[in-house]
N, C-alpha and C positions, 0 to 999 in steps of 0.2 A: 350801835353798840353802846354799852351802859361805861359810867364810868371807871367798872369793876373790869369789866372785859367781855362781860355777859351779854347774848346775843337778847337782845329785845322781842317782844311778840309781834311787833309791826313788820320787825324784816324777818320773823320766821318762814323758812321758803315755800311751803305750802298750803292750800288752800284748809286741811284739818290737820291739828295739831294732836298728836300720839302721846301722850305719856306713861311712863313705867318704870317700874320701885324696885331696885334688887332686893329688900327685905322682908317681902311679902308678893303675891302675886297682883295687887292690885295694877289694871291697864285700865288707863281711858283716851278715847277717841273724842274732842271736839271740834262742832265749825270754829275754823280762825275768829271768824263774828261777830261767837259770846261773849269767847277771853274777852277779844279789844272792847265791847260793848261795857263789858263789866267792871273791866278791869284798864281798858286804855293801852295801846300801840306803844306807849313807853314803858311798860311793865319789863322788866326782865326775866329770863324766862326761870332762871334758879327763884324767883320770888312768885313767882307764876306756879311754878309744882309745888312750893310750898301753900299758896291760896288754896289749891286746889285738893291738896292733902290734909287741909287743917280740919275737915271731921271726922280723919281715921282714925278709928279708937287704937289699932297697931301702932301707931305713930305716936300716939301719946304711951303707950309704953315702952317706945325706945330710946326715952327722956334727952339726955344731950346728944345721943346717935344718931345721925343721918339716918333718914329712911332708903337713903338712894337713887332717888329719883333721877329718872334723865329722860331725854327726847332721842326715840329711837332713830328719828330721819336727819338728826346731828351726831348719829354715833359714828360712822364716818369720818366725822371732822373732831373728833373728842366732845366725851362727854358735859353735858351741862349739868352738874349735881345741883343738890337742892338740901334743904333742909331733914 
């Protein structure tokens, strides 16, 4: 766990990581894999849906607004917001 509270990509508990936006319908499914490949097992996941979000033209027009994002297989355990 990060020092914020935010659960990391390393101990995310499944093999593909699910993300989704309440402000738009964008969903994506990745291997765990990439993220870590790309982005490294110590990422947090609230910084992670932001990475992952940063070439939505949506998101760039919801200026200081959250786009919403969470991880649907943590929604159970409360949400991880994002950027």
């Amino acid at each position: 766990m990060s020092k914020s509270g935010a659960v990391l990509l390393g101990e995310f508990p499944l093999a593909a990581v699910e993300g989704a936006y309440d402000r738009c319908e964008r969903y994506g499914r990745y291997s765990k894999a990439g993220p870590v490949a790309k982005y490294g097992a110590a990422v947090p996941l609230p910084e992670l849906a932001s990475r992952l979000s940063a070439n939505c033209a949506k998101r760039a027009n919801l200026g200081a607004r959250s786009c919403g994002a969470f991880f649907p297989a943590l929604a159970n355990k409360g949400r991880s917001e994002s950027a």
